[in-house]
N, CA, C and O atoms as a Tinker XYZ file with bonds, in Angstrom:
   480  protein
     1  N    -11.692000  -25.645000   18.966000    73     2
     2  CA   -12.303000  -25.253000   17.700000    64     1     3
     3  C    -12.208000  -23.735000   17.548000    63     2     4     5
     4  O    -12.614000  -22.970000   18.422000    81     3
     5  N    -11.714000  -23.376000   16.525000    73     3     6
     6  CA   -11.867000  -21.735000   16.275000    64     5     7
     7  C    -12.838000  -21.547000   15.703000    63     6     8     9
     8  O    -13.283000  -22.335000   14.869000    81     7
     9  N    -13.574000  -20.069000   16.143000    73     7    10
    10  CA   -14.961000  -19.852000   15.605000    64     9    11
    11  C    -14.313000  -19.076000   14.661000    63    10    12    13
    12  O    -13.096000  -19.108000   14.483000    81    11
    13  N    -15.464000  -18.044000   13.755000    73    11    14
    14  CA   -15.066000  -17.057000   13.173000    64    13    15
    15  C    -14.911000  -15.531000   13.528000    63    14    16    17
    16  O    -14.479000  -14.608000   12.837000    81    15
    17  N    -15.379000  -15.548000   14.777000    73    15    18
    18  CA   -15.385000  -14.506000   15.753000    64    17    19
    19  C    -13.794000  -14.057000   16.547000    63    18    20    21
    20  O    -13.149000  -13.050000   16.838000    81    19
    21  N    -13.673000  -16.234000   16.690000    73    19    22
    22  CA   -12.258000  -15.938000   17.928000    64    21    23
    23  C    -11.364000  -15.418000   16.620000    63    22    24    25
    24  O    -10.705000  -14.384000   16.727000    81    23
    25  N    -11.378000  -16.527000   14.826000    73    23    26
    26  CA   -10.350000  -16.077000   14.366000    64    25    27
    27  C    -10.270000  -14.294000   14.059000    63    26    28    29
    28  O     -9.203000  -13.680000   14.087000    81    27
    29  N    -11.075000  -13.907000   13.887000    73    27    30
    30  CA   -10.898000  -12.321000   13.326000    64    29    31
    31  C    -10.411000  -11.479000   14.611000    63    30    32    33
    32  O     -9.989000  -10.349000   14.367000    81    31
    33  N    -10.425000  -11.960000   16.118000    73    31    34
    34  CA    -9.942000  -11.240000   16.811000    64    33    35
    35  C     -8.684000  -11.818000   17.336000    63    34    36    37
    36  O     -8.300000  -11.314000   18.392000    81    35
    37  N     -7.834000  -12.923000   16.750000    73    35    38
    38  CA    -6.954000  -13.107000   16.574000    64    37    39
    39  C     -6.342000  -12.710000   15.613000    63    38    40    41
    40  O     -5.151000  -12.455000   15.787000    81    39
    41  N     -6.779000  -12.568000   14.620000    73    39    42
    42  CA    -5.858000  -11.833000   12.784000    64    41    43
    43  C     -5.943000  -10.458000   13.616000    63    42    44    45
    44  O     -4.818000   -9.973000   13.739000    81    43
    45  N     -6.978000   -9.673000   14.237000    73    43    46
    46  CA    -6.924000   -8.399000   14.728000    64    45    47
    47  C     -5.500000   -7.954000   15.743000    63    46    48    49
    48  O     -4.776000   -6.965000   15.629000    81    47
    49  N     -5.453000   -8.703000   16.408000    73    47    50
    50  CA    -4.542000   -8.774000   17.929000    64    49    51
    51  C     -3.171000   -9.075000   16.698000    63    50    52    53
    52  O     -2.282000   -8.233000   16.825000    81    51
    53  N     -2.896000  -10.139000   15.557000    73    51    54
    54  CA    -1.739000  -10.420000   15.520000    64    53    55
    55  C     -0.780000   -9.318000   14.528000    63    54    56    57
    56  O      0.413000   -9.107000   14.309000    81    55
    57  N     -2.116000   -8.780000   14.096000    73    55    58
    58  CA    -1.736000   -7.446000   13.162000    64    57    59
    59  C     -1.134000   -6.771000   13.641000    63    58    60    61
    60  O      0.053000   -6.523000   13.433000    81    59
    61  N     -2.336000   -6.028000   14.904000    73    59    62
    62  CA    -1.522000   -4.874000   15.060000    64    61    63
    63  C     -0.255000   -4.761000   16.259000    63    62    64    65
    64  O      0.312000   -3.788000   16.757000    81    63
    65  N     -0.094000   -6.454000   16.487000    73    63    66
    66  CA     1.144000   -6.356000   16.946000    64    65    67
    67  C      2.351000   -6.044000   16.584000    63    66    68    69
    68  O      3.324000   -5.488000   17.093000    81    67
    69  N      1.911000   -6.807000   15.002000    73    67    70
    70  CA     3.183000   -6.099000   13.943000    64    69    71
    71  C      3.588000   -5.202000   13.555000    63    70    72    73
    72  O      4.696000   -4.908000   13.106000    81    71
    73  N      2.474000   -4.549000   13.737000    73    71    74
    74  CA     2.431000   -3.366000   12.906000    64    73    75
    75  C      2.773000   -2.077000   13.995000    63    74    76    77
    76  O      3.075000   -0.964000   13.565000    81    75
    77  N      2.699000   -2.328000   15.208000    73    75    78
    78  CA     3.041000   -1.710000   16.590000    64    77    79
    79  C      4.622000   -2.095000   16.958000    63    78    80    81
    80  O      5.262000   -1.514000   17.834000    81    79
    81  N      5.172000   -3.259000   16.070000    73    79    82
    82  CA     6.793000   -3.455000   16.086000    64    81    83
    83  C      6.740000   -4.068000   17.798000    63    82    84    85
    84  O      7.824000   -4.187000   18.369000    81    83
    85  N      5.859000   -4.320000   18.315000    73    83    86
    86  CA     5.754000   -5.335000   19.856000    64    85    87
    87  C      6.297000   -6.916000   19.973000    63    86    88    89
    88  O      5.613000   -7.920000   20.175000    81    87
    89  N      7.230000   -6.852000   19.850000    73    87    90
    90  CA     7.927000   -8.043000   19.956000    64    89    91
    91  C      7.300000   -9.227000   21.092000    63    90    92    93
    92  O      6.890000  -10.365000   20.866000    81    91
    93  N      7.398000   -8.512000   22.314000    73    91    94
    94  CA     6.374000   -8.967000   23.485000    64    93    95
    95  C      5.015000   -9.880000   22.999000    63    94    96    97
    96  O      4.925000  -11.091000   23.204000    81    95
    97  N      3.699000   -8.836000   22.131000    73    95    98
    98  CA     2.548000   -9.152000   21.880000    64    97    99
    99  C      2.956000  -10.370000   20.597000    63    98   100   101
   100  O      2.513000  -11.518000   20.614000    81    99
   101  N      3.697000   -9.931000   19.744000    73    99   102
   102  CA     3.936000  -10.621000   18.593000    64   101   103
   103  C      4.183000  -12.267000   19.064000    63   102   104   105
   104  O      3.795000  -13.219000   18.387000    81   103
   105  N      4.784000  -12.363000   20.141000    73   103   106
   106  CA     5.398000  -13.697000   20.770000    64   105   107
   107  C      4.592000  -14.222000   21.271000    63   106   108   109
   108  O      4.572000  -15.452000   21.314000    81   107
   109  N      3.749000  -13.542000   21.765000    73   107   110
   110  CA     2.336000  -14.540000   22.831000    64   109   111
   111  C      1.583000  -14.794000   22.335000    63   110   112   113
   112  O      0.601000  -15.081000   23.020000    81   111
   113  N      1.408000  -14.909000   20.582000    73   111   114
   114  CA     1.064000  -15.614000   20.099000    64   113   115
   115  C      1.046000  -17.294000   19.291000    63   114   116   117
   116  O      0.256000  -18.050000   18.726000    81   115
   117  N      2.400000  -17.221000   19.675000    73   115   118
   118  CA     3.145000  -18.500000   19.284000    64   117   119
   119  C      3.321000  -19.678000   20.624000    63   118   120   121
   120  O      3.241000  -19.279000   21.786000    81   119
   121  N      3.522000  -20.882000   20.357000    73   119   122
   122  CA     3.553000  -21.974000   21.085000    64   121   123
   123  C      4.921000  -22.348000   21.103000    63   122   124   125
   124  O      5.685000  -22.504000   20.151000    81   123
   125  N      5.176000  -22.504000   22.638000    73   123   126
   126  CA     6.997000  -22.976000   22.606000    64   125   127
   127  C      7.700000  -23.961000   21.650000    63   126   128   129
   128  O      8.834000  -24.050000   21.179000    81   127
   129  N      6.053000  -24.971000   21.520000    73   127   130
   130  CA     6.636000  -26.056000   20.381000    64   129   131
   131  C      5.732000  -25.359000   19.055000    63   130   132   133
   132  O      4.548000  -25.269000   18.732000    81   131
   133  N      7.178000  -24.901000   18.471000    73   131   134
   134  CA     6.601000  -24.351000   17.170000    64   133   135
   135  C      7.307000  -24.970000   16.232000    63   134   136   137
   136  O      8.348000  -25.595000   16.438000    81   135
   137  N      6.495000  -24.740000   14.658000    73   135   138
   138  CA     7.128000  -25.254000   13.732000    64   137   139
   139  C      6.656000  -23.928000   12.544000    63   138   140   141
   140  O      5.542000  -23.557000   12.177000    81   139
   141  N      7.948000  -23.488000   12.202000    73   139   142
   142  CA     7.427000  -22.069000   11.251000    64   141   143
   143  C      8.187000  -22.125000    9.985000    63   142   144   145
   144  O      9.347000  -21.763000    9.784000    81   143
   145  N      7.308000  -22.656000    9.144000    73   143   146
   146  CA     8.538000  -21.997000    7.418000    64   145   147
   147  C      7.614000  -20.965000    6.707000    63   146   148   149
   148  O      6.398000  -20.802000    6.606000    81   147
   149  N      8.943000  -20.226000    6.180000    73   147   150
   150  CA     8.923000  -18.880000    5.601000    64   149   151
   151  C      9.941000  -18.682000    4.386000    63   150   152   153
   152  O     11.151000  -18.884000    4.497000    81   151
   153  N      9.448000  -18.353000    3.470000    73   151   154
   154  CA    10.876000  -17.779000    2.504000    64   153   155
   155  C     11.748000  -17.160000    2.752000    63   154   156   157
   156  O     12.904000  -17.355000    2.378000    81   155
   157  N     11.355000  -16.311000    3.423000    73   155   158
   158  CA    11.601000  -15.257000    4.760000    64   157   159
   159  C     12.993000  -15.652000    5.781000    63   158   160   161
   160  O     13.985000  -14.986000    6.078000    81   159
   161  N     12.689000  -16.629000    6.040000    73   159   162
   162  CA    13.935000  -18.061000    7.317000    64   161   163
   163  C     14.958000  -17.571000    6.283000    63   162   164   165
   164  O     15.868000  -16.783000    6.537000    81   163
   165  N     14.658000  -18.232000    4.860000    73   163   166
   166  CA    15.975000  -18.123000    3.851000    64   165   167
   167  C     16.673000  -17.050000    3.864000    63   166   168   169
   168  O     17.844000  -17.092000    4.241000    81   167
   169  N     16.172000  -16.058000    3.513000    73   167   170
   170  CA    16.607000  -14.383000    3.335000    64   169   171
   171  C     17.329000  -14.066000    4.208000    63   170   172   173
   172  O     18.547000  -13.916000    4.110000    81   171
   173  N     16.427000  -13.875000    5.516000    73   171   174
   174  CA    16.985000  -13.085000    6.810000    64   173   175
   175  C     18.166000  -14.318000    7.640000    63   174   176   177
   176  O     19.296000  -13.982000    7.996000    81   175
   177  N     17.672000  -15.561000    7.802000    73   175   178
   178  CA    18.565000  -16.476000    8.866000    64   177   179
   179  C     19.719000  -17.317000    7.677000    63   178   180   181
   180  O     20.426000  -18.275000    7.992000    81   179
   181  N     19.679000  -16.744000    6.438000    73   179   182
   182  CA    20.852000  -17.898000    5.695000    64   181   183
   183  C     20.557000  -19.011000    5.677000    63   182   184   185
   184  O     21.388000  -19.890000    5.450000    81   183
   185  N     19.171000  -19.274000    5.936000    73   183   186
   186  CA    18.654000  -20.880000    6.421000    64   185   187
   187  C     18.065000  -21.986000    5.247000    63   186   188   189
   188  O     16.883000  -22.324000    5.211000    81   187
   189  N     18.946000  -22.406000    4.447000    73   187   190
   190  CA    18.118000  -23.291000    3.253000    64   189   191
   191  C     16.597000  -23.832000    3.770000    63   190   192   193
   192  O     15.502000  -23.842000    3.209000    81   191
   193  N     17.026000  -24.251000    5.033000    73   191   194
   194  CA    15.780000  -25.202000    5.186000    64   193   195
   195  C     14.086000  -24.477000    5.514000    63   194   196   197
   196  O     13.019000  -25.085000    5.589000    81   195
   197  N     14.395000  -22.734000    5.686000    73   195   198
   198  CA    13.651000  -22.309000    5.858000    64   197   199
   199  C     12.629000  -22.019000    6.908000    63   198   200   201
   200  O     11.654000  -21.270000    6.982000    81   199
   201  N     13.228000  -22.914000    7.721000    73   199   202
   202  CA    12.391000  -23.459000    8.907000    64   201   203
   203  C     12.768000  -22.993000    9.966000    63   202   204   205
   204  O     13.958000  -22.691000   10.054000    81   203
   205  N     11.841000  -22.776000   11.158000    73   203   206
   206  CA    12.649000  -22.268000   12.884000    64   205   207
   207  C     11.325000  -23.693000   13.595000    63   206   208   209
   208  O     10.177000  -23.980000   13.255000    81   207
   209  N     12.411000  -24.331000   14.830000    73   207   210
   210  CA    11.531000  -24.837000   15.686000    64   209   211
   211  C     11.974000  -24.755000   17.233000    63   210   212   213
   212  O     11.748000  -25.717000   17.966000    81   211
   213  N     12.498000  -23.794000   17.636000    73   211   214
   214  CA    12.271000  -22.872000   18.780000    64   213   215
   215  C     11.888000  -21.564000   19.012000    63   214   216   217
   216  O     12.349000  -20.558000   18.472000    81   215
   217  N     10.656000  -21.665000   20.195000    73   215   218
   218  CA    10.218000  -20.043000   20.124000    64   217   219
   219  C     11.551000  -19.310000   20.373000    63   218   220   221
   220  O     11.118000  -18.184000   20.615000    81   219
   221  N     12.630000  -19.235000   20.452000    73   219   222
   222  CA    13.671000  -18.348000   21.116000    64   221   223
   223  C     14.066000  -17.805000   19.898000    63   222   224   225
   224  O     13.947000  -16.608000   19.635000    81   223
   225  N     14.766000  -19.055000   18.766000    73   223   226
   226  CA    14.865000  -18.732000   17.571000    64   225   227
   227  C     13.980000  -18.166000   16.567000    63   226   228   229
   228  O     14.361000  -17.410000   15.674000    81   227
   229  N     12.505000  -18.652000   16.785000    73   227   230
   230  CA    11.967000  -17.327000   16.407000    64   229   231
   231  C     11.648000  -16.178000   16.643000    63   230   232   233
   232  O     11.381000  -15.336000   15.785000    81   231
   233  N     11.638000  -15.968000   18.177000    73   231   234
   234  CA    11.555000  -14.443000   18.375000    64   233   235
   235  C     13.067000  -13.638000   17.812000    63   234   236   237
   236  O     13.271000  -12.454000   18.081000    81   235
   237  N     13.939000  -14.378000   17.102000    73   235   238
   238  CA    15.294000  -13.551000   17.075000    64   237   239
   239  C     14.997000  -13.424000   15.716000    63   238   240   241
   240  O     15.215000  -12.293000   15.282000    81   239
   241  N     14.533000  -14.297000   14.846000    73   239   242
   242  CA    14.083000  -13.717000   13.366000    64   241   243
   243  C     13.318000  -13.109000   13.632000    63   242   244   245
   244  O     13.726000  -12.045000   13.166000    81   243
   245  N     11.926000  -12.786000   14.299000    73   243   246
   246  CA    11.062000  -11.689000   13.852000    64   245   247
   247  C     11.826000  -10.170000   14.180000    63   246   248   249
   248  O     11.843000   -9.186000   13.439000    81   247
   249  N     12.482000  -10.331000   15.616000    73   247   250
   250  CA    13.915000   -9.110000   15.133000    64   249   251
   251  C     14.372000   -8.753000   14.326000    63   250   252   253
   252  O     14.537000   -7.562000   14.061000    81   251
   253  N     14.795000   -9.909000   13.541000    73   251   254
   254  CA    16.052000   -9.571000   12.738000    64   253   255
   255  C     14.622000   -8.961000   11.299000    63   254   256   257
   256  O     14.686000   -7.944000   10.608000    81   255
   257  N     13.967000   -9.594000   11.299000    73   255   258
   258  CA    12.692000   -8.633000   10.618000    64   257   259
   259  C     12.247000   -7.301000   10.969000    63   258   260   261
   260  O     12.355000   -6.393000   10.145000    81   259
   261  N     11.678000   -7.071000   12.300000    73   259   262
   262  CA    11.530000   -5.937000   12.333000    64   261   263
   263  C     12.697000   -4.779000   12.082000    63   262   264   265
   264  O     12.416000   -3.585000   11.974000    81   263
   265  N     14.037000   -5.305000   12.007000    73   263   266
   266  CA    15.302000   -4.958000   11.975000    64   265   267
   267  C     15.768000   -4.415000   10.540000    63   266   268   269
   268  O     16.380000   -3.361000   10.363000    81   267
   269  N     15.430000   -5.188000    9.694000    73   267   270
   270  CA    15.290000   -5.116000    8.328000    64   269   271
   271  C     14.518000   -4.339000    7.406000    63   270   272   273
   272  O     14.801000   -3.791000    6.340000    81   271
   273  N     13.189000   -4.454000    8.268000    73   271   274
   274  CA    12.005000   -4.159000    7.256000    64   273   275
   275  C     11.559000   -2.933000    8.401000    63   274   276   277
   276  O     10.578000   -3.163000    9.108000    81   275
   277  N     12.192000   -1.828000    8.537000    73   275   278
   278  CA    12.008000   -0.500000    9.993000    64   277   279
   279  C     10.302000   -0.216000    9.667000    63   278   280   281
   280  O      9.393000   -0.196000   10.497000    81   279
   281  N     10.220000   -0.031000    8.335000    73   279   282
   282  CA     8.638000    0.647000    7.849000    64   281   283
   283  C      7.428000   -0.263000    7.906000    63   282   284   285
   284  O      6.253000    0.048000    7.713000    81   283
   285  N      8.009000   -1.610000    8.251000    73   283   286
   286  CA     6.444000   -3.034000    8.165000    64   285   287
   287  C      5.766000   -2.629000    8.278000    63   286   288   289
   288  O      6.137000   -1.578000    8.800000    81   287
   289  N      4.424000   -2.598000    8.147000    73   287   290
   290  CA     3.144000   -2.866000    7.815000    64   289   291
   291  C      2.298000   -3.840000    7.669000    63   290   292   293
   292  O      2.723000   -4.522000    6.737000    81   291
   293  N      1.264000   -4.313000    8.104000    73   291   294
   294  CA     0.187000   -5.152000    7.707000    64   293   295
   295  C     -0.695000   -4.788000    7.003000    63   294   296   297
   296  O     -0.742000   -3.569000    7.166000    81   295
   297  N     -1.449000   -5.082000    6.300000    73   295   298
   298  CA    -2.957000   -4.802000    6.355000    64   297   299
   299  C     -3.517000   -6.102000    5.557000    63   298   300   301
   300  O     -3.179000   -6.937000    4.718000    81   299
   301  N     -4.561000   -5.726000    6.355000    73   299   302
   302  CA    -5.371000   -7.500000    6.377000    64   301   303
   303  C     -6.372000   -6.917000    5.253000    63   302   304   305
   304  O     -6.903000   -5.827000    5.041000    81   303
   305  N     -6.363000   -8.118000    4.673000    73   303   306
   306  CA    -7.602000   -8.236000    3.534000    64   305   307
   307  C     -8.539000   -9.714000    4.166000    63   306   308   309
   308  O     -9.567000   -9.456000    4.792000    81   307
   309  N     -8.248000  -10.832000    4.027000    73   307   310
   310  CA    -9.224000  -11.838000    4.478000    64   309   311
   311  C     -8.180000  -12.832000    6.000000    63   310   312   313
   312  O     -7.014000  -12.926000    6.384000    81   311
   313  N     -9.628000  -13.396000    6.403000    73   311   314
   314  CA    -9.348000  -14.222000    7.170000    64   313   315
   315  C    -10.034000  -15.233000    6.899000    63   314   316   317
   316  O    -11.176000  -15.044000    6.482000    81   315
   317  N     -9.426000  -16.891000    7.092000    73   315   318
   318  CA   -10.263000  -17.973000    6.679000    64   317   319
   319  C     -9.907000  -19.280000    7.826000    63   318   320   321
   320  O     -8.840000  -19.812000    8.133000    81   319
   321  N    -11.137000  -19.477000    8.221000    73   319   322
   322  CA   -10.888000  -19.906000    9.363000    64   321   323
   323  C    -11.466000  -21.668000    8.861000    63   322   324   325
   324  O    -12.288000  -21.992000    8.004000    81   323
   325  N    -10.634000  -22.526000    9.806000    73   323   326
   326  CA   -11.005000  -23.732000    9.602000    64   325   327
   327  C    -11.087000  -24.797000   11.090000    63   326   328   329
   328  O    -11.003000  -24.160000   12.140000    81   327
   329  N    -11.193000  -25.866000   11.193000    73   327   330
   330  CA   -11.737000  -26.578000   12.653000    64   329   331
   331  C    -10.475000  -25.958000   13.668000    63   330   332   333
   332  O    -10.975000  -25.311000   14.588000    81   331
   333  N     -9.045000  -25.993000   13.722000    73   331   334
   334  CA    -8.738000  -25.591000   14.200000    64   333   335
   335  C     -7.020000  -24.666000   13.590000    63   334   336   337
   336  O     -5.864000  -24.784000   13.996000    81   335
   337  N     -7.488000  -24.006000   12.752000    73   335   338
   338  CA    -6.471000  -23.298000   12.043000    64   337   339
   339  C     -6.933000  -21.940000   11.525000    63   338   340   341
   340  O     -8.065000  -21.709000   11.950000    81   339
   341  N     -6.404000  -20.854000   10.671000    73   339   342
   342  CA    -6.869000  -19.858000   10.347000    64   341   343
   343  C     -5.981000  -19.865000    8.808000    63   342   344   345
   344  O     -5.447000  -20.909000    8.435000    81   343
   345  N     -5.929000  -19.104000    8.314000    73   343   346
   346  CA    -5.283000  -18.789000    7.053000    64   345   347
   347  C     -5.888000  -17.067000    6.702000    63   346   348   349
   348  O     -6.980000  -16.613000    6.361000    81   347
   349  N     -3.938000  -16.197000    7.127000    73   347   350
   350  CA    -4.314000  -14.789000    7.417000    64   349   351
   351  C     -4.169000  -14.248000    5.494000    63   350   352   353
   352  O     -3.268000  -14.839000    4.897000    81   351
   353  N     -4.752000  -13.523000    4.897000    73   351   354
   354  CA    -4.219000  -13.186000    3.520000    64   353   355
   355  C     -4.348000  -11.493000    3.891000    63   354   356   357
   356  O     -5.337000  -10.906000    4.329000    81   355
   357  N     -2.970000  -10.926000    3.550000    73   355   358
   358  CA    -2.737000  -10.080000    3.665000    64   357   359
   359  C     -1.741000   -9.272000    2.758000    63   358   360   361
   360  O     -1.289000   -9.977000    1.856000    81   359
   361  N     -1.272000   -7.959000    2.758000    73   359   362
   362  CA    -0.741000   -7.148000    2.064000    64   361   363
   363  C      0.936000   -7.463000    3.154000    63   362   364   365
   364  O      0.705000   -7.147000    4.322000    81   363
   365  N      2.132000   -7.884000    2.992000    73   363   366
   366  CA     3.341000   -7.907000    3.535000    64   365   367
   367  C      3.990000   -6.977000    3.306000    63   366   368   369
   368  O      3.511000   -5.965000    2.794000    81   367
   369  N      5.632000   -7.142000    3.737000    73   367   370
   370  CA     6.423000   -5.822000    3.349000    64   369   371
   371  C      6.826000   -5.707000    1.797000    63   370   372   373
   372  O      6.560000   -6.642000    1.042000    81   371
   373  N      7.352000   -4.760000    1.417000    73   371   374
   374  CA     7.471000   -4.960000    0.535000    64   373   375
   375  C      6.273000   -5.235000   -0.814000    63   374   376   377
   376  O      6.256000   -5.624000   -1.982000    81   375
   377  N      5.402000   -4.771000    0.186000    73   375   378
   378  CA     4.021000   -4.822000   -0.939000    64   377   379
   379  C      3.458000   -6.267000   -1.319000    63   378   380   381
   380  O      2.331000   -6.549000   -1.725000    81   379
   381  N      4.345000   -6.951000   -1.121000    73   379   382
   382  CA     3.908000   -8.636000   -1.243000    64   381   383
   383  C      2.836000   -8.957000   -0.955000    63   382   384   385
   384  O      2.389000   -8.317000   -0.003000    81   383
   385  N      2.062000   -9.837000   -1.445000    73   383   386
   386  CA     0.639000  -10.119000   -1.162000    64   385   387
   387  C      1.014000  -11.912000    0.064000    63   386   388   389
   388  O      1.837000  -12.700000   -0.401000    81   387
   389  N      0.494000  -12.192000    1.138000    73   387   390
   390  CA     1.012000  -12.863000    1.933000    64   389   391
   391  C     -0.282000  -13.492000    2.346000    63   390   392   393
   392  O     -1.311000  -12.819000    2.287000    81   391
   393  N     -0.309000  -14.852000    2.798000    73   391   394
   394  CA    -0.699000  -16.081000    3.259000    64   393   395
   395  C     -0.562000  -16.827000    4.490000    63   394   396   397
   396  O     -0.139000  -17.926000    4.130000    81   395
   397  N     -0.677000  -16.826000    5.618000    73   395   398
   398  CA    -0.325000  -17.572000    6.276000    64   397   399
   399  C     -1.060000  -18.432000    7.149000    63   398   400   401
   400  O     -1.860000  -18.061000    8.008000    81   399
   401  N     -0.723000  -19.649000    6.862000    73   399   402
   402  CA    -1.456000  -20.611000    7.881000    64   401   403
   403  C     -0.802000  -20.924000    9.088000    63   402   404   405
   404  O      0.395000  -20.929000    9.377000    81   403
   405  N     -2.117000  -21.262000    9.931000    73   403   406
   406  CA    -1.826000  -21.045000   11.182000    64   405   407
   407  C     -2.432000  -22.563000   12.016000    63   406   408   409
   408  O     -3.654000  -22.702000   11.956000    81   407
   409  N     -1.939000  -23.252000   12.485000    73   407   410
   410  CA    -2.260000  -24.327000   13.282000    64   409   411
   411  C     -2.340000  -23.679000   14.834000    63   410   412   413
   412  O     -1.442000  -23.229000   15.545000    81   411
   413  N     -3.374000  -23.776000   14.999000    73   411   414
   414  CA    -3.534000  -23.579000   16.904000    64   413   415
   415  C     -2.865000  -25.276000   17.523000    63   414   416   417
   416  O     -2.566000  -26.254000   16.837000    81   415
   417  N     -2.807000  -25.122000   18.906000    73   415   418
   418  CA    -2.782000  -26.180000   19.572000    64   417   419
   419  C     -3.885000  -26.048000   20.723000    63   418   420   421
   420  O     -4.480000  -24.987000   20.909000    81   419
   421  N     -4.105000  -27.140000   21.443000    73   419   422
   422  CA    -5.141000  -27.156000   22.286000    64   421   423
   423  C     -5.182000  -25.461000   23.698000    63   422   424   425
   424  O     -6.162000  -25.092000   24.346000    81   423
   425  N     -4.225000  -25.049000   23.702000    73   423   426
   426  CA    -4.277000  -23.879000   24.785000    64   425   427
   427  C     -4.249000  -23.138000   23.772000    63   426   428   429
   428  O     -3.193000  -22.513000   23.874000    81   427
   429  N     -4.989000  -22.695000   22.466000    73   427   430
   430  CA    -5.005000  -21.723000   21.946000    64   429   431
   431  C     -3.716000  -20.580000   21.043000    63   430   432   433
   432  O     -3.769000  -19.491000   20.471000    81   431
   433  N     -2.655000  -21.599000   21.348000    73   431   434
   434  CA    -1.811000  -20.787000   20.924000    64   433   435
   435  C     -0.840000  -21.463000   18.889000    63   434   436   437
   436  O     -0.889000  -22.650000   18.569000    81   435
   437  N     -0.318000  -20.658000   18.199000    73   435   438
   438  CA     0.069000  -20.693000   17.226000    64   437   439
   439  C      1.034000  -22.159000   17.256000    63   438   440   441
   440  O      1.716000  -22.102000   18.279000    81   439
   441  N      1.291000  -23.303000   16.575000    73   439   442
   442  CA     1.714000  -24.427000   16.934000    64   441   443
   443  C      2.782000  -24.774000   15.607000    63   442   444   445
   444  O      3.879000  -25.320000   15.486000    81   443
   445  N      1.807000  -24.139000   14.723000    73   443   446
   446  CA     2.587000  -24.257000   13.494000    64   445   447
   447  C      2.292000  -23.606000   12.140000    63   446   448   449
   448  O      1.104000  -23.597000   11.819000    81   447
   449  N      3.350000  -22.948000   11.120000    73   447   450
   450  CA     3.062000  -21.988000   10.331000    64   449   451
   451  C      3.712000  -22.020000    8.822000    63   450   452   453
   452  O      4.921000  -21.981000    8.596000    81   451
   453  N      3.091000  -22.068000    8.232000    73   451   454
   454  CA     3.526000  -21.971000    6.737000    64   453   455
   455  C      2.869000  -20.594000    6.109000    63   454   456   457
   456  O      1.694000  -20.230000    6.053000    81   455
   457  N      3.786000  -20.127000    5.770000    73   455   458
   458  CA     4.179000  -18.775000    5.252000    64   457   459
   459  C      4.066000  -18.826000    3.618000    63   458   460   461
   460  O      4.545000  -19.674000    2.866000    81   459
   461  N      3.419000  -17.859000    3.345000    73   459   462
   462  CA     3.298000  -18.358000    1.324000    64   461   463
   463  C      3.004000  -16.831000    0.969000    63   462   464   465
   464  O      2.043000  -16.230000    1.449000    81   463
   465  N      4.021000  -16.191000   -0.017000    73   463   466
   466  CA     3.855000  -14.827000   -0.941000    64   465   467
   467  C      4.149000  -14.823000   -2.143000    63   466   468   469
   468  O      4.892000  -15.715000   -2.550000    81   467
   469  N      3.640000  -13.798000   -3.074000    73   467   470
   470  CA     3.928000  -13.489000   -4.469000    64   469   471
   471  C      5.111000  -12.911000   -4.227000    63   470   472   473
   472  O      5.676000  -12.290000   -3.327000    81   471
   473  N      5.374000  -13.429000   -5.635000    73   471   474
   474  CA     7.044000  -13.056000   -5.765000    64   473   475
   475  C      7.025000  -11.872000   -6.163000    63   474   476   477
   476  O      6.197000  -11.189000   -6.766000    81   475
   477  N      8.754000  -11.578000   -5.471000    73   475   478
   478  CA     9.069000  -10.233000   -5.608000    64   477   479
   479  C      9.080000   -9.864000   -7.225000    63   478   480
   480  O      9.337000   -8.718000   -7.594000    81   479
């Protein structure tokens, strides 16, 4: 169960991993069995389907992100936490206003993710 305590010091930890460009921290948040769509997949991986379901393959898009986007930034506006998920709403690159839900799995880690922003 996520409290509202664990989620805000998880949105805390996953921020400023990003925002620190830590590829390392950014990853130990995710679960080997992951399932991640993003508009994002499309853009950067050529990927219609949008989707990554290996951590390997996703640590090579968030590269090819931090790769892209040199200036990223976070900044968190809300966190919304539910029995065992979070939903981060935040400011993205590109000024985009960003969404993301987050499925934990039982060891605490990110399991699965849907990604949602205002259009460019």
């Amino acid at each position: 169960m996520i409290t509202e305590q664990t989620a805000r010091t998880f949105a805390a930890d996953w921020i400023a991993a990003w925002n620190n460009h830590d590829i390392q921290a950014i990853m130990h948040h995710y679960a080997d069995d992951i399932s991640f769509t993003s508009p994002f997949v499309t853009r950067l991986n050529n990927d219609p389907t949008s989707r990554i379901t290996t951590k390997p393959d996703l640590q090579q898009y968030f590269l090819r992100a931090l790769t892209a986007y040199p200036d990223l930034t976070f900044e968190l506006f809300h966190v919304l936490t539910a029995v065992n998920s979070v939903v981060l709403y935040y400011r993205s690159v590109n000024n985009l206003l960003a969404a993301e839900f987050m499925l934990f799995n039982p060891q605490g880690q990110v399991c699965q993710v849907h990604a949602h922003y205002t259009a460019p």
